[in-house]
mmJSON file of the N, C-alpha and C atoms, coordinates in Angstrom:
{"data_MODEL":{"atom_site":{
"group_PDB":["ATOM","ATOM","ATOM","ATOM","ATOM","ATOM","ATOM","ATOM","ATOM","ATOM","ATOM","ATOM","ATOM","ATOM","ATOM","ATOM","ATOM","ATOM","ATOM","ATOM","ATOM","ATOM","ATOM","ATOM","ATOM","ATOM","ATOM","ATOM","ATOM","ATOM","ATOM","ATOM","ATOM","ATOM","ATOM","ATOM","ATOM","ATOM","ATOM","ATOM","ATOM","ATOM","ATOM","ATOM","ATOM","ATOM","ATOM","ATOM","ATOM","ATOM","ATOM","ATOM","ATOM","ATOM","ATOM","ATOM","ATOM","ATOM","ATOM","ATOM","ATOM","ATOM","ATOM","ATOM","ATOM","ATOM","ATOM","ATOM","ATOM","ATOM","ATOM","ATOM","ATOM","ATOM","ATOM","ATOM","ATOM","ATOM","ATOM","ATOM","ATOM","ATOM","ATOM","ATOM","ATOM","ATOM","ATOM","ATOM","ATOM","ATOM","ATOM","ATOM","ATOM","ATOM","ATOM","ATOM","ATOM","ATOM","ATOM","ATOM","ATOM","ATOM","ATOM","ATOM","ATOM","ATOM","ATOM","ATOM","ATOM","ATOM","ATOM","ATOM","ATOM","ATOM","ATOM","ATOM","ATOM","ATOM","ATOM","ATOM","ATOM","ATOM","ATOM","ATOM","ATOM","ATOM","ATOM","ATOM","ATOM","ATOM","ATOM","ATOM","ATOM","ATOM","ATOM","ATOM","ATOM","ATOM","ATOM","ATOM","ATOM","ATOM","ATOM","ATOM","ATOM","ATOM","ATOM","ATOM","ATOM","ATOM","ATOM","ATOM","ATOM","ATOM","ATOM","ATOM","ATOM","ATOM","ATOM","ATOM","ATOM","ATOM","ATOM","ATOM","ATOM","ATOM","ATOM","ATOM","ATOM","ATOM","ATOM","ATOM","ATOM","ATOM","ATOM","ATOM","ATOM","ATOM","ATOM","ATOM","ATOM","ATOM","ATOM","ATOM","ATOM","ATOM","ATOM","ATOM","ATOM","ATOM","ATOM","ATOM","ATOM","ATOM","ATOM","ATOM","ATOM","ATOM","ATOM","ATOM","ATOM","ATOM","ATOM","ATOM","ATOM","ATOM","ATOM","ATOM","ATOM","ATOM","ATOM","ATOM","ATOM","ATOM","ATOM","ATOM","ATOM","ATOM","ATOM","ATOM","ATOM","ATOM","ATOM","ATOM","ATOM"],
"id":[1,2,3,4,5,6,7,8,9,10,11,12,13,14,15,16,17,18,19,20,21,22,23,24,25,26,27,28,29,30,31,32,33,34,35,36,37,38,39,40,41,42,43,44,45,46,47,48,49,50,51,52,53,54,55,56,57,58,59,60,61,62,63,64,65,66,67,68,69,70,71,72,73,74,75,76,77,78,79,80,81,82,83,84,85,86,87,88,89,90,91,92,93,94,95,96,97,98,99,100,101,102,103,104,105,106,107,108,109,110,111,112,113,114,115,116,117,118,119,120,121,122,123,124,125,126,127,128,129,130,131,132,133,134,135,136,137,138,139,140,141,142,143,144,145,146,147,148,149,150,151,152,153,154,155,156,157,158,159,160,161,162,163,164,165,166,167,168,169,170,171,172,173,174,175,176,177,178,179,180,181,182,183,184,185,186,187,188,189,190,191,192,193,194,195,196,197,198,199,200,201,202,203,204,205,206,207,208,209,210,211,212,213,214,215,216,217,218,219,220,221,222,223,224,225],
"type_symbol":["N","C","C","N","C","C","N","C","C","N","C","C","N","C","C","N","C","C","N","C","C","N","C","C","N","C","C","N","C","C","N","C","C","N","C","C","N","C","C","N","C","C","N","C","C","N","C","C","N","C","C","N","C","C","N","C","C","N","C","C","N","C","C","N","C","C","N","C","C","N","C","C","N","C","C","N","C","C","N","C","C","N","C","C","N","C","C","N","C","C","N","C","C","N","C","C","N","C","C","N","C","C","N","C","C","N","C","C","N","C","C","N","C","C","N","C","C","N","C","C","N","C","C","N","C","C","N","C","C","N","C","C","N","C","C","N","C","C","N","C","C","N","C","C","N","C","C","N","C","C","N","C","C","N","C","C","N","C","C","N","C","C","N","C","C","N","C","C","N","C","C","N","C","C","N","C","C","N","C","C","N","C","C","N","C","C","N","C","C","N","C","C","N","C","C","N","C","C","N","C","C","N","C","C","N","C","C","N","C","C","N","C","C","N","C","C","N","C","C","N","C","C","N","C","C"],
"label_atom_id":["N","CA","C","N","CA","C","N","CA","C","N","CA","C","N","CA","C","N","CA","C","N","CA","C","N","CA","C","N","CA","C","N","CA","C","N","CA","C","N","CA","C","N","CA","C","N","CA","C","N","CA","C","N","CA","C","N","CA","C","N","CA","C","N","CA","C","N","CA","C","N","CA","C","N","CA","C","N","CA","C","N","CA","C","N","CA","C","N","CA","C","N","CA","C","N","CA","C","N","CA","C","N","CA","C","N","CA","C","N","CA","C","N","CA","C","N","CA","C","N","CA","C","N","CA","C","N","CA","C","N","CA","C","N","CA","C","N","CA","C","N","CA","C","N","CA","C","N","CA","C","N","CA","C","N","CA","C","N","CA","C","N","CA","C","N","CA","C","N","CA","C","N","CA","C","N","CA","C","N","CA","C","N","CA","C","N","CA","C","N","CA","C","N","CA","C","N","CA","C","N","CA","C","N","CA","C","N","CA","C","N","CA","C","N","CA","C","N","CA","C","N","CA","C","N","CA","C","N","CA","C","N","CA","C","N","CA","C","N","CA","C","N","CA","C","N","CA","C","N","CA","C","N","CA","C","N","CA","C","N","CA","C"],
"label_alt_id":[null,null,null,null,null,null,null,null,null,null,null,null,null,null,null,null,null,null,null,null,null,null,null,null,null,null,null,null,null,null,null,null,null,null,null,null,null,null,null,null,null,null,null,null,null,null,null,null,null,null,null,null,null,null,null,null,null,null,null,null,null,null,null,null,null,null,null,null,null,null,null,null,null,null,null,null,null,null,null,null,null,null,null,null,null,null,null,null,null,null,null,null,null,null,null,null,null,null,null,null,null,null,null,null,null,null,null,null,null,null,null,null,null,null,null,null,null,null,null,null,null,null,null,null,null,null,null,null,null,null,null,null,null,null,null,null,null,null,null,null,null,null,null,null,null,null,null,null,null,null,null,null,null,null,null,null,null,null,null,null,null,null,null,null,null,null,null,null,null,null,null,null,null,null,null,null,null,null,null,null,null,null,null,null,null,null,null,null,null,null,null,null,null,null,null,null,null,null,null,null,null,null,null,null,null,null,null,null,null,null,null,null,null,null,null,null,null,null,null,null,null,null,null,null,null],
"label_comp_id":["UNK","UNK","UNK","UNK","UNK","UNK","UNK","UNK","UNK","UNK","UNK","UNK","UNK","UNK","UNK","UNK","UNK","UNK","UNK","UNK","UNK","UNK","UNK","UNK","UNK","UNK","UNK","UNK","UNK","UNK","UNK","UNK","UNK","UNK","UNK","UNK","UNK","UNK","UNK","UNK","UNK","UNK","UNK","UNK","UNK","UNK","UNK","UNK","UNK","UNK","UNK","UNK","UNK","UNK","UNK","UNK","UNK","UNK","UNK","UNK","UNK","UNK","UNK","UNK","UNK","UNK","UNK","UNK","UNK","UNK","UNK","UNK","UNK","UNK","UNK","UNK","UNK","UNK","UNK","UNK","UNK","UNK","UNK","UNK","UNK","UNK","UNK","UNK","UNK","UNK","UNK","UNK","UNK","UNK","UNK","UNK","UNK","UNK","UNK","UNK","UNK","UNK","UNK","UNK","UNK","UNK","UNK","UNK","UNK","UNK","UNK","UNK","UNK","UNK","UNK","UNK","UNK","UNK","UNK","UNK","UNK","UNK","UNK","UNK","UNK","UNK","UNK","UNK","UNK","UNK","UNK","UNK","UNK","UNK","UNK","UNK","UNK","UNK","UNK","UNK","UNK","UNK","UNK","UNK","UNK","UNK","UNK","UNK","UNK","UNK","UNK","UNK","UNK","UNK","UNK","UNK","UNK","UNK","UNK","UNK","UNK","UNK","UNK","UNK","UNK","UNK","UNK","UNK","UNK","UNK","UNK","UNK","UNK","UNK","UNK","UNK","UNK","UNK","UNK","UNK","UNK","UNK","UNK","UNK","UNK","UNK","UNK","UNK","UNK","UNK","UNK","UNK","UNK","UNK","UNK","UNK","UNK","UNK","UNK","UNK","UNK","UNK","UNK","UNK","UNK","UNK","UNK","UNK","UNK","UNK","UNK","UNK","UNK","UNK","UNK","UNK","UNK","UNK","UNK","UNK","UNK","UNK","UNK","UNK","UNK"],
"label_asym_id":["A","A","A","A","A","A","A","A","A","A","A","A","A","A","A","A","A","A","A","A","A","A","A","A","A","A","A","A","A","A","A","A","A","A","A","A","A","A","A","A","A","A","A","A","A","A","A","A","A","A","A","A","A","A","A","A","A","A","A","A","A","A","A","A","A","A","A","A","A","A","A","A","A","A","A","A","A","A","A","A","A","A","A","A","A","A","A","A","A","A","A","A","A","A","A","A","A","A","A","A","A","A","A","A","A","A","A","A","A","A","A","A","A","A","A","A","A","A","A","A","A","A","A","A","A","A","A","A","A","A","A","A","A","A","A","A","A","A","A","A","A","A","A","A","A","A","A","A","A","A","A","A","A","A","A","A","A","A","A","A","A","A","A","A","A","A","A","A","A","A","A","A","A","A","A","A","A","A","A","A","A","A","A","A","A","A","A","A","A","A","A","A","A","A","A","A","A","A","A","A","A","A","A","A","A","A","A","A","A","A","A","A","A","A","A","A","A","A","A","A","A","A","A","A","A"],
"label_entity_id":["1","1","1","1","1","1","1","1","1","1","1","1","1","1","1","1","1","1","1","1","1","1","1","1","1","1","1","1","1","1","1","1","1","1","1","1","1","1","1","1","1","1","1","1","1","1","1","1","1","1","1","1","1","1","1","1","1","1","1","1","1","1","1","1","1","1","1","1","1","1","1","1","1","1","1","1","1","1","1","1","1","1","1","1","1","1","1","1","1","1","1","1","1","1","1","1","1","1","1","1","1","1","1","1","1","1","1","1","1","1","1","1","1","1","1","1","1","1","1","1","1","1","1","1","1","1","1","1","1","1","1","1","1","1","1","1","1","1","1","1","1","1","1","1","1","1","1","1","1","1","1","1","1","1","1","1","1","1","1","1","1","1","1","1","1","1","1","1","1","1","1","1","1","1","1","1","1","1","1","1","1","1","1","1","1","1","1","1","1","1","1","1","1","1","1","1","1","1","1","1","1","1","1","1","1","1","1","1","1","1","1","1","1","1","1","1","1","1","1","1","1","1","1","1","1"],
"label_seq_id":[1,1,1,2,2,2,3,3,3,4,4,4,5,5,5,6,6,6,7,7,7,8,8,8,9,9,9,10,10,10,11,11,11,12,12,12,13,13,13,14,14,14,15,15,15,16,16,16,17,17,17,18,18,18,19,19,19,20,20,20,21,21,21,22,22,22,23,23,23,24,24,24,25,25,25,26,26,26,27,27,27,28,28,28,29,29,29,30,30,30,31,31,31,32,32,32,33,33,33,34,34,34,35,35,35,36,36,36,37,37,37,38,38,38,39,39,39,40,40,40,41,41,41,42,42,42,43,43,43,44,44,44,45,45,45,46,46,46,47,47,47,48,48,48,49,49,49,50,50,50,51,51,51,52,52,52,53,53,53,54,54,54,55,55,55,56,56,56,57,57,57,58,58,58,59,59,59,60,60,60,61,61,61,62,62,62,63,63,63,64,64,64,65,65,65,66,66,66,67,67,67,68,68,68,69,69,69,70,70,70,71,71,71,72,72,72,73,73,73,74,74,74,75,75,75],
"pdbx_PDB_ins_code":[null,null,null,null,null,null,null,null,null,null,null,null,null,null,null,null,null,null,null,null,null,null,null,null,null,null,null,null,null,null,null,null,null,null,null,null,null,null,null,null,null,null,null,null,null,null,null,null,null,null,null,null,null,null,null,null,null,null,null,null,null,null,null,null,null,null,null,null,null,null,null,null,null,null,null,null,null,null,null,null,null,null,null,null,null,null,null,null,null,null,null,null,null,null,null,null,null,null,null,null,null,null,null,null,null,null,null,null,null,null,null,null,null,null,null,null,null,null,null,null,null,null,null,null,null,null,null,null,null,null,null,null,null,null,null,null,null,null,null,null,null,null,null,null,null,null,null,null,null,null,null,null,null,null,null,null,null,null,null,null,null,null,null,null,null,null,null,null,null,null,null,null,null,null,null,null,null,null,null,null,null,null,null,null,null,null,null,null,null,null,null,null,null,null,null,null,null,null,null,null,null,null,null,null,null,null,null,null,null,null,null,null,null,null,null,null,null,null,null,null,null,null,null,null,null],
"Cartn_x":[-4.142,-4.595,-4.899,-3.857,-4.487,-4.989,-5.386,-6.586,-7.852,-8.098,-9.01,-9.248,-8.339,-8.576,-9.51,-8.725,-8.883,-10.536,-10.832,-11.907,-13.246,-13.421,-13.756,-14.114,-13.418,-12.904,-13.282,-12.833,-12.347,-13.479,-13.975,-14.644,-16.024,-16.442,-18.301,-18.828,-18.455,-18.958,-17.968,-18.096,-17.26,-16.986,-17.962,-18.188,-17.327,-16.855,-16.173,-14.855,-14.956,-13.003,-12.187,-11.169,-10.231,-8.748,-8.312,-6.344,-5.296,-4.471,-3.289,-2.413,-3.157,-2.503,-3.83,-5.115,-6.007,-5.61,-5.865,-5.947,-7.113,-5.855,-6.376,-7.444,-6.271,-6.424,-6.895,-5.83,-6.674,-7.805,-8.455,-9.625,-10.556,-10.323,-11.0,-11.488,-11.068,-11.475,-11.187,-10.03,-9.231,-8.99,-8.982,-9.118,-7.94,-7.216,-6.227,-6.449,-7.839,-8.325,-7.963,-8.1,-7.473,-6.623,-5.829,-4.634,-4.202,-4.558,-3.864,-4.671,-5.887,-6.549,-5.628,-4.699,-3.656,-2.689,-2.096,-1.26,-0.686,-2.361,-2.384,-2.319,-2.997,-3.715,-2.184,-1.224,0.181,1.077,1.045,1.424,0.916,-0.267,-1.083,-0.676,-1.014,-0.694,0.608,1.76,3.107,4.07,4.027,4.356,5.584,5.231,5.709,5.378,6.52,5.822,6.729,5.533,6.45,6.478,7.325,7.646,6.588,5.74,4.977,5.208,6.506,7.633,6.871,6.673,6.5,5.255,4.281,2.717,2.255,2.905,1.975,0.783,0.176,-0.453,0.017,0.828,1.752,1.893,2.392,3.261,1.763,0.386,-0.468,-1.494,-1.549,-1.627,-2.393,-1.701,-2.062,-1.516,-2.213,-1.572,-0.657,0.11,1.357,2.347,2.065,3.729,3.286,2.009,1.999,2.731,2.374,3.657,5.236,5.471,6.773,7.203,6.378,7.283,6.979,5.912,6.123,6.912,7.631,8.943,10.474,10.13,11.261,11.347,10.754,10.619,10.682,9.737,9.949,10.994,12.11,13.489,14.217],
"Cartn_y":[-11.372,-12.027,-11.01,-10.371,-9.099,-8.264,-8.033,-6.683,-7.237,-8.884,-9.407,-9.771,-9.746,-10.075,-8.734,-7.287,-6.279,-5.947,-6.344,-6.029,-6.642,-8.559,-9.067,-8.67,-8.362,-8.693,-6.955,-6.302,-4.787,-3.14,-3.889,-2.816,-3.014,-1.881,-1.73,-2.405,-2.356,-2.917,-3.81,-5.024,-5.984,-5.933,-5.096,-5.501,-4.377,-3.069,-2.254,-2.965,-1.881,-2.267,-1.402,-2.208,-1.96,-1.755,-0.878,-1.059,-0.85,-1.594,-1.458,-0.052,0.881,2.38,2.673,2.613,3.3,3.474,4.727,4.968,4.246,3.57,3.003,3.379,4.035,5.008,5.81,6.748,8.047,8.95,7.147,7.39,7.207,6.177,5.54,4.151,3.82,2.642,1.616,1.521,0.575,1.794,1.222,1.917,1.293,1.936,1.035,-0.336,-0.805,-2.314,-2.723,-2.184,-3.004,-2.886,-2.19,-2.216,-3.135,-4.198,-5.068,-6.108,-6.542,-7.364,-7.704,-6.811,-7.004,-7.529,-6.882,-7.784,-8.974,-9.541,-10.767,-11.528,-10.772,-12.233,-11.786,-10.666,-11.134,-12.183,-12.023,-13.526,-14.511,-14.888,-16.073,-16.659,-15.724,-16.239,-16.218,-15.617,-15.341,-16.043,-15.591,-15.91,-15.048,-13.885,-12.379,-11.8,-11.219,-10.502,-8.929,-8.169,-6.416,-6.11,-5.462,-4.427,-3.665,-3.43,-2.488,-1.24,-0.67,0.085,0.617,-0.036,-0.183,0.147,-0.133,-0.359,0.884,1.893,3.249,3.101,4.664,4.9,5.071,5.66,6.1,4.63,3.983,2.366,1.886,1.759,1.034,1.749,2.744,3.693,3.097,2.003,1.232,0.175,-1.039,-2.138,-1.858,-1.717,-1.296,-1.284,-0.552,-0.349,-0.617,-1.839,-3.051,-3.706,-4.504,-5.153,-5.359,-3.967,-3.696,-4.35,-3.611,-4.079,-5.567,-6.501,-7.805,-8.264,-7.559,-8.195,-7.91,-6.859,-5.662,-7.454,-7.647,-8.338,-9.7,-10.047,-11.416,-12.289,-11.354,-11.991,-12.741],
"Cartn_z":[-17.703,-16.51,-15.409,-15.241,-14.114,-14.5,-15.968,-16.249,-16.017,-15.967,-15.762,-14.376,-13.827,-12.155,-12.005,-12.221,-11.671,-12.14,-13.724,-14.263,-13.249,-12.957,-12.497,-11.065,-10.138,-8.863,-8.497,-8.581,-8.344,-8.789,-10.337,-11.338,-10.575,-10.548,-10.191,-11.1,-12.965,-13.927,-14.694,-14.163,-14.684,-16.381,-17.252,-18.118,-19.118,-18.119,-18.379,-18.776,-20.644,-21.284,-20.03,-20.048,-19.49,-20.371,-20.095,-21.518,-19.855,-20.565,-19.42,-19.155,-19.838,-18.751,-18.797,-18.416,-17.749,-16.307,-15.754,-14.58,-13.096,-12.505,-11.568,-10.31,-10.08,-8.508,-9.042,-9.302,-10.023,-10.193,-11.285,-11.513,-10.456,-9.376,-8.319,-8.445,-10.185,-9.773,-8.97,-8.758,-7.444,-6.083,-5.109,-3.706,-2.735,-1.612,-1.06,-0.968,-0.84,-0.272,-1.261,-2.431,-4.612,-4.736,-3.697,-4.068,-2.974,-2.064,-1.093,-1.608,-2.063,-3.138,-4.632,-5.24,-6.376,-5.882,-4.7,-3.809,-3.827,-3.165,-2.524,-4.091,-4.873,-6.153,-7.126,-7.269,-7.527,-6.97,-5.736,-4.91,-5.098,-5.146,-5.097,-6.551,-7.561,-9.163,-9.502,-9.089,-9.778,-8.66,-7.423,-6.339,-6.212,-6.351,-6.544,-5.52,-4.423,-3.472,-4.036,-4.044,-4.028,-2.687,-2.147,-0.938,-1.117,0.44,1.003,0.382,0.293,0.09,-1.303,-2.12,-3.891,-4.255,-3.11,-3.174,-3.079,-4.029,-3.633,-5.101,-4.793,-5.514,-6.836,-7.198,-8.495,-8.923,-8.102,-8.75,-9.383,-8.644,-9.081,-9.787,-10.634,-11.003,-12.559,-12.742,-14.164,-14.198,-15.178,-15.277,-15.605,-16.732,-16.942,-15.927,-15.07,-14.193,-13.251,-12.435,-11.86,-12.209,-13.455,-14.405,-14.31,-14.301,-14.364,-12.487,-11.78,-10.66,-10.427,-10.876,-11.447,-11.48,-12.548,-13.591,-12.527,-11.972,-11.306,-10.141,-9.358,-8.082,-8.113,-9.387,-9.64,-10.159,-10.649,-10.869,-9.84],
"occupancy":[1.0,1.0,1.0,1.0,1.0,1.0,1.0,1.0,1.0,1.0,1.0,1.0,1.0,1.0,1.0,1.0,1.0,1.0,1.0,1.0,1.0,1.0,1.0,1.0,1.0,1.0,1.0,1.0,1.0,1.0,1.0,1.0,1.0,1.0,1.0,1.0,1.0,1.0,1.0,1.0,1.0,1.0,1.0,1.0,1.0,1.0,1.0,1.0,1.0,1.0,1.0,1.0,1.0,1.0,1.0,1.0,1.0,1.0,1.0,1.0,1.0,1.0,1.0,1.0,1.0,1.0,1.0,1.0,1.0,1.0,1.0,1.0,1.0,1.0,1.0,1.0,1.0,1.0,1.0,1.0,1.0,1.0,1.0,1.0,1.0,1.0,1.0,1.0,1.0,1.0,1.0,1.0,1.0,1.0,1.0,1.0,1.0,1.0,1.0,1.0,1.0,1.0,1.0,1.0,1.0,1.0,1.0,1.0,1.0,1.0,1.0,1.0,1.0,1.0,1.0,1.0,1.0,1.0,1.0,1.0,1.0,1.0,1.0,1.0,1.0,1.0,1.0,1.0,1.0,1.0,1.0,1.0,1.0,1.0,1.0,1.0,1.0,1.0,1.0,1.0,1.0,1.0,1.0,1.0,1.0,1.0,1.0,1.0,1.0,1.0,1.0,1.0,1.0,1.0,1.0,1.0,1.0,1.0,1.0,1.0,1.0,1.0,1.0,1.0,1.0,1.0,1.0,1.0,1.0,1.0,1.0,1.0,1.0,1.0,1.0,1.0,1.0,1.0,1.0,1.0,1.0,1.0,1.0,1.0,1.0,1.0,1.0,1.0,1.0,1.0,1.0,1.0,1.0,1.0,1.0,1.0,1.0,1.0,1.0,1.0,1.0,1.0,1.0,1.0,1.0,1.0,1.0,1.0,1.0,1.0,1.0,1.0,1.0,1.0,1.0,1.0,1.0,1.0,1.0,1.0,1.0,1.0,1.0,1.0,1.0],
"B_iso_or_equiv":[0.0,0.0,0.0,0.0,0.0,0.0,0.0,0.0,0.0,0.0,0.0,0.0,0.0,0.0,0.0,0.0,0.0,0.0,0.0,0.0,0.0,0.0,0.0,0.0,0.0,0.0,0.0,0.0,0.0,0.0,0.0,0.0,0.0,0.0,0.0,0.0,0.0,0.0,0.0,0.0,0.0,0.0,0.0,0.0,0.0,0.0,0.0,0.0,0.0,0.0,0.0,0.0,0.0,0.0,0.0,0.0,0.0,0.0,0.0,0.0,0.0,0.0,0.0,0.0,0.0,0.0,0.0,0.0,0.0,0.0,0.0,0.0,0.0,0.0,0.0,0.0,0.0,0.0,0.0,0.0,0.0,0.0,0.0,0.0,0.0,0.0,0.0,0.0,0.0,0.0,0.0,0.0,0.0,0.0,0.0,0.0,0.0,0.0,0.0,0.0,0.0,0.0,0.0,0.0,0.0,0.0,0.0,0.0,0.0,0.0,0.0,0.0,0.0,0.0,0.0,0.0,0.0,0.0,0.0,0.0,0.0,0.0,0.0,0.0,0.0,0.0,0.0,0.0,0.0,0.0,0.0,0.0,0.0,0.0,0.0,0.0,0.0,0.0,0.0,0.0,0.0,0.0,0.0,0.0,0.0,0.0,0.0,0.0,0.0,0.0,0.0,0.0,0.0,0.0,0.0,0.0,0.0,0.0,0.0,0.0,0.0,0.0,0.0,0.0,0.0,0.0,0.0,0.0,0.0,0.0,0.0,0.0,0.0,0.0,0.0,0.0,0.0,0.0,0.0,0.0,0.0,0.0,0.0,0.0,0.0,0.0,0.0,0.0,0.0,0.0,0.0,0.0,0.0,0.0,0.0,0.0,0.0,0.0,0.0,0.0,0.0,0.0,0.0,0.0,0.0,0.0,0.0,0.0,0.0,0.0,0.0,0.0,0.0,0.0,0.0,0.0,0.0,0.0,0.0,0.0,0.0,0.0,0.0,0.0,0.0],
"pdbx_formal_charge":[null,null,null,null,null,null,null,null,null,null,null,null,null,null,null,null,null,null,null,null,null,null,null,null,null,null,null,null,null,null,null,null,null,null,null,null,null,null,null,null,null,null,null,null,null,null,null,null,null,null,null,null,null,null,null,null,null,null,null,null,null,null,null,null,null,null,null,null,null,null,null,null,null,null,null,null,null,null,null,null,null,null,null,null,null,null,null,null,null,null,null,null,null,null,null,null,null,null,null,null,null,null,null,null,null,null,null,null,null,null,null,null,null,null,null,null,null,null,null,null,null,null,null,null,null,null,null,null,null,null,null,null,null,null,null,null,null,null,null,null,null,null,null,null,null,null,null,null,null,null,null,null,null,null,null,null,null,null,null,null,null,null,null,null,null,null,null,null,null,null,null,null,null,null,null,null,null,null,null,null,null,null,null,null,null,null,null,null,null,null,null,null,null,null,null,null,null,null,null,null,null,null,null,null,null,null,null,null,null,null,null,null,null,null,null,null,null,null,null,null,null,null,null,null,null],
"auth_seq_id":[1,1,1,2,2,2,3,3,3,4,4,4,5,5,5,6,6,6,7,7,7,8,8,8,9,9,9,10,10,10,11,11,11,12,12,12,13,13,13,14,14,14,15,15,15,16,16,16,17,17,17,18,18,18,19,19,19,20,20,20,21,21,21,22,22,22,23,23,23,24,24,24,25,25,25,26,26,26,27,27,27,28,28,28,29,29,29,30,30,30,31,31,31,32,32,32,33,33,33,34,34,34,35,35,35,36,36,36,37,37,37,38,38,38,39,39,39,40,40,40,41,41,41,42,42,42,43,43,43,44,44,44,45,45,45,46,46,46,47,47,47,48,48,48,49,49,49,50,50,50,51,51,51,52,52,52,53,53,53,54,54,54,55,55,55,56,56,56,57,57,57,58,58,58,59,59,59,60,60,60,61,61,61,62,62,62,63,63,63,64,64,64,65,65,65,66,66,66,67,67,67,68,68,68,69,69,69,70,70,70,71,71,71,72,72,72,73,73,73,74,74,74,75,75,75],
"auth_comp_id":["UNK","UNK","UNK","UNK","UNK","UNK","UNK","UNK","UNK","UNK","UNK","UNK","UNK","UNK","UNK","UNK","UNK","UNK","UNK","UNK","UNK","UNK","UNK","UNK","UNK","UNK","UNK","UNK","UNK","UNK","UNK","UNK","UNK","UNK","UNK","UNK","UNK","UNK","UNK","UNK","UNK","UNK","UNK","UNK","UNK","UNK","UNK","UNK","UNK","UNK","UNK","UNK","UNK","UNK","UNK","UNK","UNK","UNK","UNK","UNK","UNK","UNK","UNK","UNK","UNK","UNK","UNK","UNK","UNK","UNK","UNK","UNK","UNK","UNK","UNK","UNK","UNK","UNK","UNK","UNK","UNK","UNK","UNK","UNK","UNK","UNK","UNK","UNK","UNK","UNK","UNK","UNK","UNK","UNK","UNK","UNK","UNK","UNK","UNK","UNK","UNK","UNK","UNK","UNK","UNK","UNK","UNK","UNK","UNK","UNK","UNK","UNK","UNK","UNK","UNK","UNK","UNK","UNK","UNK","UNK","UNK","UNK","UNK","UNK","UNK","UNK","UNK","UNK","UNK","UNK","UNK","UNK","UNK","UNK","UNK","UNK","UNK","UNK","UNK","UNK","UNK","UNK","UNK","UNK","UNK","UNK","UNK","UNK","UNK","UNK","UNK","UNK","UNK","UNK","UNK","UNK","UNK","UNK","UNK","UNK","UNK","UNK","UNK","UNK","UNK","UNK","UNK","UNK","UNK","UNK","UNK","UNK","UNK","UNK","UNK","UNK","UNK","UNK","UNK","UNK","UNK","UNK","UNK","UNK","UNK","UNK","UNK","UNK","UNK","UNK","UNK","UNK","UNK","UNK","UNK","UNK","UNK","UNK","UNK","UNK","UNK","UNK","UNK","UNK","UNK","UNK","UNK","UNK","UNK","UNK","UNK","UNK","UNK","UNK","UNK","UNK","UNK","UNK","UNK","UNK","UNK","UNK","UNK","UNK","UNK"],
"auth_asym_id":["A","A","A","A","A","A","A","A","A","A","A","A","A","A","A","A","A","A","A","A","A","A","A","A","A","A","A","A","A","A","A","A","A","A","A","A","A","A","A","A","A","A","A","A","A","A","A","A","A","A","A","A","A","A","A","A","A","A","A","A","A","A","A","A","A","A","A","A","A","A","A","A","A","A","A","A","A","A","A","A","A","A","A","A","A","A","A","A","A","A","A","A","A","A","A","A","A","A","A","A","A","A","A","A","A","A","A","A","A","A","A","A","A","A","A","A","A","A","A","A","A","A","A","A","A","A","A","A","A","A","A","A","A","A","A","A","A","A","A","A","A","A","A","A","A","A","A","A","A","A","A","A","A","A","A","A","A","A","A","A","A","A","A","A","A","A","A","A","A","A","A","A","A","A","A","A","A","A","A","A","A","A","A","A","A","A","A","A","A","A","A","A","A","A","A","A","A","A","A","A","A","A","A","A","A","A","A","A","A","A","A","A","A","A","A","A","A","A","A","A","A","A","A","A","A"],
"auth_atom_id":["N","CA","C","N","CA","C","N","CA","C","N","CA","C","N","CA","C","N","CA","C","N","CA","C","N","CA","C","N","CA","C","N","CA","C","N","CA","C","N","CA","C","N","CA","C","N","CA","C","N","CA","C","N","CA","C","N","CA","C","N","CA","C","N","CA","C","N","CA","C","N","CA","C","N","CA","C","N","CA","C","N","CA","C","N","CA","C","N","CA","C","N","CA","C","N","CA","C","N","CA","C","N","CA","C","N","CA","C","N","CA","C","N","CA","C","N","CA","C","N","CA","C","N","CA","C","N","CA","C","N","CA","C","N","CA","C","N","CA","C","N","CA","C","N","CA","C","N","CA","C","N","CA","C","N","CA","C","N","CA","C","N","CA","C","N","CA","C","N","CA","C","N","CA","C","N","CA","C","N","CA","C","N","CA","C","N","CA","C","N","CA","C","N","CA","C","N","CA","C","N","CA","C","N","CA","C","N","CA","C","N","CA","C","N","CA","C","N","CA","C","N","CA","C","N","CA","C","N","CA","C","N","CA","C","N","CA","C","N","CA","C","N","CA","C","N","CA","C","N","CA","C","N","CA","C","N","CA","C","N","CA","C"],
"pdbx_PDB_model_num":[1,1,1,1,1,1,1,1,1,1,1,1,1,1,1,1,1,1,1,1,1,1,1,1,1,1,1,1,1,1,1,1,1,1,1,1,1,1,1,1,1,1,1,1,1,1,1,1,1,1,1,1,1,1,1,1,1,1,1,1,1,1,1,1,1,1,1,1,1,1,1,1,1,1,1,1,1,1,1,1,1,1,1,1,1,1,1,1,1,1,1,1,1,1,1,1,1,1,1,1,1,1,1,1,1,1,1,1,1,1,1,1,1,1,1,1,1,1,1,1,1,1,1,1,1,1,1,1,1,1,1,1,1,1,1,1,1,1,1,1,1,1,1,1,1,1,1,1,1,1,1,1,1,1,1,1,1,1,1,1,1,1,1,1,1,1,1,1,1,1,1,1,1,1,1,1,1,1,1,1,1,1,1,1,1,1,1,1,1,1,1,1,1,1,1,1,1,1,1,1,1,1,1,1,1,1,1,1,1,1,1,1,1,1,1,1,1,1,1,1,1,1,1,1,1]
}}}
């Protein structure tokens, strides 16, 4: 669901594969604004809020360990 938000919503080329440790930031494909756009649509869909605190670059770095702080917060 969120490799597809991000693919959809985020990618210059929607049509681009995406795997859940490709590089986010990194690479450039997501930008601080994709990273407060993942944010909002983690809240909106999970009703998961992460700490500001959590929202770095490293954390959003890849689906993957988006995920994790998902799981980490949403308990």
């Amino acid at each position: 669901m969120l490799l597809e938000f991000i693919r959809a919503s985020l990618s210059k080329d929607a049509n681009r594969p995406l795997s859940a440790e490709e590089p986010l930031i990194s690479s450039g494909l997501v930008d601080s604004f994709g990273i407060v756009e993942i944010l909002s649509f983690i809240e909106d869909e999970w009703g998961v809020n992460i700490p500001d605190q959590e929202a770095t670059a490293k954390q959003f770095d890849n689906v993957t360990s988006i995920l994790r702080l998902v799981d980490q917060y949403g308990e």
